[in-house]
N, C-alpha and C positions, 0 to 999 in steps of 0.2 A: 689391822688385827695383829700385824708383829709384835706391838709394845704392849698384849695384854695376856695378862700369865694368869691361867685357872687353878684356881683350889676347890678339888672335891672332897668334901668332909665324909669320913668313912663309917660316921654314926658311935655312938655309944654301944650298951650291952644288948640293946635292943629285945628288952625283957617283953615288951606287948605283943611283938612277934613269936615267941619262944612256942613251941618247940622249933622252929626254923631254925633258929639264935642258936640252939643249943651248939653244935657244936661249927659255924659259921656266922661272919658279920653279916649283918642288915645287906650292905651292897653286893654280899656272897649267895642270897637267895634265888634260887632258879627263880625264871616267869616263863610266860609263855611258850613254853616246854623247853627250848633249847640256849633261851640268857638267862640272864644277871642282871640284876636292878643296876647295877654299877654301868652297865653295857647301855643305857639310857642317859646320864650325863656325858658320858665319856663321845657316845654318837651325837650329840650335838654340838658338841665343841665339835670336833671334826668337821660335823655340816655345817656349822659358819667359822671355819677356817681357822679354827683356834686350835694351836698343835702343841702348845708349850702348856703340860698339866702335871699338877703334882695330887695324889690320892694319899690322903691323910688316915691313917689308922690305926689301931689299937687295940680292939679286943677281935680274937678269935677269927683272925687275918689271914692264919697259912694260905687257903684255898681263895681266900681274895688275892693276894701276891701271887699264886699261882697261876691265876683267870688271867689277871693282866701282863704278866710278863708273857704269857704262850699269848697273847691277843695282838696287843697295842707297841707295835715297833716300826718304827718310820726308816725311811732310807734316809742316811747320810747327807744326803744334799738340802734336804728341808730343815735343818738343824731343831725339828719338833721329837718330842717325848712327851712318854706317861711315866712318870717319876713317884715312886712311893714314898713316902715321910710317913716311917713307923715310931711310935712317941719311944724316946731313947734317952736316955742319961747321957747328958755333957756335962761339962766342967761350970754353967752357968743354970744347970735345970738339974734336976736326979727325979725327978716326981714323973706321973703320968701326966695327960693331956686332961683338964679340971673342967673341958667345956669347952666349945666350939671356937671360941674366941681364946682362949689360952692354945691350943693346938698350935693358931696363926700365928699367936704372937711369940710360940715357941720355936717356929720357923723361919720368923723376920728375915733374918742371913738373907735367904733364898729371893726374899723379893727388894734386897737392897742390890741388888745386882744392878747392872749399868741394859740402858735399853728395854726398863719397864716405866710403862705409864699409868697402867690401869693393871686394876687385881680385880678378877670375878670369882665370886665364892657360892658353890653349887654347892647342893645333900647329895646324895650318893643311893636316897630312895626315894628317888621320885619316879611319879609315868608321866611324861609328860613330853612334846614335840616343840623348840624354839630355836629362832636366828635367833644366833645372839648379836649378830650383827647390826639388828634392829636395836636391839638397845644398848648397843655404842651408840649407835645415832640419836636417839634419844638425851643420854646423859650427854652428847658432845652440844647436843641444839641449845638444852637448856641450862648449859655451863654450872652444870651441878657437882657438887663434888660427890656424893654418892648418889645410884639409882637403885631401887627396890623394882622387881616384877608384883603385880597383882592380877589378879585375875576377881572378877564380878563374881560375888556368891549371892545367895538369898539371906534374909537377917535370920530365918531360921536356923541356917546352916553356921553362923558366925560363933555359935557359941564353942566350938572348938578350934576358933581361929584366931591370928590375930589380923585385927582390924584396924585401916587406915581411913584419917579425914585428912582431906588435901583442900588447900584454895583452888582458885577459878584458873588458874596457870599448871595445875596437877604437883604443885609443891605440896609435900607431906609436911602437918601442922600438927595433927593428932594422932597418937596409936595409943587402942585401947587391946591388950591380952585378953582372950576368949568371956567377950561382954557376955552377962545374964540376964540381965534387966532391962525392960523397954527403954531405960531411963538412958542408961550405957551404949543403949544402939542408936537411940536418938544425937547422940554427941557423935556419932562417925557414922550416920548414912550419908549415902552419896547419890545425887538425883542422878535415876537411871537415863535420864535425855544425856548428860551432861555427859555419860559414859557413848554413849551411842553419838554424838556430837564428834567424837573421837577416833570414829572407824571401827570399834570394838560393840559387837551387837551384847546388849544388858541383858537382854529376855525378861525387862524387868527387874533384874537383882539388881538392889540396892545397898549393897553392900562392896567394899573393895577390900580382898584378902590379902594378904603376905604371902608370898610362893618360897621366903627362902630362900631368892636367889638376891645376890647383891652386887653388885658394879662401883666400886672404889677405885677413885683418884689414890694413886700408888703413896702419895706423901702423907694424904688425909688419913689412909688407914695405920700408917706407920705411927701415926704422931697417937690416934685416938689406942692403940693398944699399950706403945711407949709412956704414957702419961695415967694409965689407968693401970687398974689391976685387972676389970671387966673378965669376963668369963664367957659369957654366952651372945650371940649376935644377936637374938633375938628378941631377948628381956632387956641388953644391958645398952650394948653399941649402936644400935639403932636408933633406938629410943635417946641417947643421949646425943648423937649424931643430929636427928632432928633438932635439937635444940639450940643447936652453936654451927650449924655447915646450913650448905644448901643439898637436901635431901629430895630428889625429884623420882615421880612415877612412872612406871613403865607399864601399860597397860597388857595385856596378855588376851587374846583371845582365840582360847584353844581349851582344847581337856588338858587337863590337872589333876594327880590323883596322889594323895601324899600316903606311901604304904606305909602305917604306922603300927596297924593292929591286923590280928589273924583274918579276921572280918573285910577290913578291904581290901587286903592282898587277895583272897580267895575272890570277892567279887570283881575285883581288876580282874584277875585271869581270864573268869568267865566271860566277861564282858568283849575280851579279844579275841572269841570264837565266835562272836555273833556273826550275822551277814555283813553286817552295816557298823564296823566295833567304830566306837570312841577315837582309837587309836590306832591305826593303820599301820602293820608292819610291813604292809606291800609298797610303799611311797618310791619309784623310783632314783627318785632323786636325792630322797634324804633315807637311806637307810640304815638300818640298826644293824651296828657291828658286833661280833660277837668270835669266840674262837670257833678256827676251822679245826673238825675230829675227823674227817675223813671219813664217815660213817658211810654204810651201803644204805640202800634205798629200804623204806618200811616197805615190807609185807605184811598185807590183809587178807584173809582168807575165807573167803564165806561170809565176813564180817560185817553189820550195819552197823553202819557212822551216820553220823548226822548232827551239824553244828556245834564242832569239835576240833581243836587242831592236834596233828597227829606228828611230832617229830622226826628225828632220822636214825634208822636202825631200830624201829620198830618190828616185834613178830607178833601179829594179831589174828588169832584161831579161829573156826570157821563155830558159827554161833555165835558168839560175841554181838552185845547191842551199847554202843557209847554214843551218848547224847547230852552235849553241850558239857563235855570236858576239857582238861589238855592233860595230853598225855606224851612225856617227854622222853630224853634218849634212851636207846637201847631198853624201849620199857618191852617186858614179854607178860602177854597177857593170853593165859587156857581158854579152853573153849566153852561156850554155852555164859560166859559171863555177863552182868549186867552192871557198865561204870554210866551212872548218871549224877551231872552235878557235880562231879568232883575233879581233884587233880590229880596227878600220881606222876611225879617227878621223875619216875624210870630210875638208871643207873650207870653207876661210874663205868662199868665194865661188863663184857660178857661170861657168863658161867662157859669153862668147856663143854665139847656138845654131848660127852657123856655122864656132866655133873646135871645137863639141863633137864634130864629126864627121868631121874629119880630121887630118892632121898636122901639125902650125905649119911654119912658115916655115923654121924650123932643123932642122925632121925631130923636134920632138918630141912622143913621145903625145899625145892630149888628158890633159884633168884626169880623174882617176878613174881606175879600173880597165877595164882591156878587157876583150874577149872570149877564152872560152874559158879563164881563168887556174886556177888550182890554189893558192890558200893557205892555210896552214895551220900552228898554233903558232908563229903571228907578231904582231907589232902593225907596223901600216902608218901613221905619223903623218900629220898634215892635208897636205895641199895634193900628194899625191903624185902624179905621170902614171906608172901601171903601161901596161905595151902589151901588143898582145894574146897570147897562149898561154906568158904569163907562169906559172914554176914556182916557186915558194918555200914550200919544204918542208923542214927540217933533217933529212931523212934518214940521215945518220952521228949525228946526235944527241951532236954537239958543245955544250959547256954555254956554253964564252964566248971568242969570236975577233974579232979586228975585220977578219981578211983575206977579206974577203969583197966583191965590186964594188961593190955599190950600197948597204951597211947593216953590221950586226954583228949577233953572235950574246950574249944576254944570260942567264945563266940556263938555258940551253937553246930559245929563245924568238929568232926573226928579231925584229930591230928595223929597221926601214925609216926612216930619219930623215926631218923633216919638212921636203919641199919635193924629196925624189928622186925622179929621174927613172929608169926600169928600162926598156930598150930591150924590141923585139917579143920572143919567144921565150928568152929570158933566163932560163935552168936554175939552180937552186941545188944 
């Protein structure tokens, strides 16, 4: 694992996320009350021993350079880093990063170094749990020059993915970009025995996805960005990679969740509060790093909870009913309030204890949520002042408007952007 050097791709504008986006990158988005979607590639390199990583970025990055440099620093004698590659004008490029594949190739330098073999190229929003060590072994068995991850979908589900046909040795021969037609899915299903043959239970899906993750022989990827103009890994190099290399699969069998849009970041989240979640942030053995804040322990007060996670430096009043949310740092929630369904990100900071208790100087709430509120199938981003007998509820169960006072409607899902302020009484 010394001679393989990671690229995590820091994402584009990340418009289908927005309002999250707005003023943070895709890998910059809290989850699970207290990470960062970056805080999931970055924990798996670690857990199969890969220390040498560089995070590639470019839009709306401060608070991502900030995450990672207070996080990810190694002692001196591992000679590993998390190294940022923000897109930058040299004497050879002046332009941005055009596409996932122009990013790498405007980095080359970095993996001509002496002492690399292999380059793995991760996204920076995914949920997902992987050795990657497993699939070193994989591309080392089948002397391929690049490996892909998939993971088994259903042919329903394929039509926003893209999709792999491989021969009877799991060489990739076909990829078809998000097929529509029966006709399209008939050209790359994959017998569900043949997956299960494999060690990887199918549940029946006949389908094999792209995860986006990629495993390049160091020379192979050098030569295919040097000789092309290519842009994007997904449309461009892969697909051409098939055609002239040996391109082998790597079977995946785990959860998978690619946060692309409001809609499944909001359902990820919840789904990590269940009893029995998806994705397991209690794993002993592999777990998810993220920055230490020093935070004091939540206090609950009188409060019912109930399949919900509740972060650190919590104040939750006595009244208070939250059910099947996540509610992250230093979040202060009044009393008598009802959070169902929803997320509420908390905040960068605490209010002093005598700004917490009444109304600022221009009449605005304090930080946090008041008393008495009602939210629900919303997410509330960091730093917001709700006031008190606060309603937000999409009740007409409108899917996506921005005319609304204080936020938008995404998905079907309130979005409260980060840093709004929602007067006393304030009905949706």
């Amino acid at each position: 694992m010394r001679n393989v050097v990671t690229l995590v791709l820091g994402g584009g504008r990340g418009t289908r996320l927005y309002p999250l986006t707005q003023v943070r990158s895709k890998p910059a988005v809290p989850i699970a009350g207290k990470y960062r979607l970056i805080d999931i590639p970055l924990s798996n390199c670690i857990n199969s021993r890969l220390n040498r990583i560089y995070v590639l970025t470019q839009f709306n990055s401060v608070s991502l350079h900030r995450h990672i440099r207070a996080t990810y620093n190694f002692d001196p004698f591992t000679q590993g880093f998390v190294e940022i590659l923000a897109a930058q004008q040299t004497l050879d490029n002046s332009g941005w990063y055009q596409g996932t594949a122009d990013a790498v190739r405007q980095n080359l330098r970095y993996l001509l170094q002496p002492g690399i073999d292999h380059v793995l190229i991760l996204s920076g929003d995914q949920l997902y749990r992987m050795n990657f060590q497993e699939m070193l072994a994989t591309h080392r068995r089948a002397g391929a020059d690049v490996t892909i991850s998939a993971v088994p979908v259903d042919s329903s589900e394929a039509g926003g993915l893209g999709i792999m046909r491989l021969d009877d040795t799991g060489r990739v021969v076909g990829f078809l970009e998000k097929p529509q037609s029966e006709e399209d899915l008939q050209l790359v299903r994959t017998d569900p025995a043949w997956i299960d043959a494999r060690g990887v239970v199918s549940a029946g899906r006949d389908c094999l996805a792209s995860m986006g993750i990629y495993l390049f022989n160091r020379d192979t990827l050098v030569d295919a960005l040097e000789k092309t103009d290519y842009q994007d890994f997904g449309k461009e190099v892969f697909p051409a990679s098939m055609r002239t290399r040996h391109v082998q699969v790597h079977l995946f069998d785990g959860y998978w969740e690619d946060i692309g849009t409001i809609g499944s970041f909001f359902e990820a989240n919840l789904r990590l509060a269940d009893e029995d979640p998806p994705f397991h942030l209690t794993l002993p053995g592999r777990p998810v790093y993220s920055r230490a804040r020093f935070l004091p322990p939540s206090r609950i007060d009188g409060a019912t909870v109930q399949g919900s996670l509740i972060a650190d430096g919590c104040q939750i009043q006595q009244g208070t009913v939250i059910d099947n949310s996540v509610i992250g740092l230093r979040c202060l929630i009044g009393r008598n309030c009802v959070i169902r369904n929803a997320i509420i990100m908390g905040n960068d900071y605490f209010d002093e204890p005598n700004d917490a208790c009444s109304l600022s100087a221009g009449g605005q709430p304090p930080l946090g949520i008041g008393s008495g509120c009602h939210i629900e199938g919303a997410i509330i981003d960091k730093n917001c002042h709700i006031g008190n007998g606060v309603r937000i509820i999409n009740e007409r169960a409108v899917q996506n408007t921005d005319e609304i006072d204080f936020g938008l409607i995404r998905d079907g899902i309130v979005c409260m952007p980060k840093g709004s302020t929602v007067p006393d009484g304030w009905r949706l």
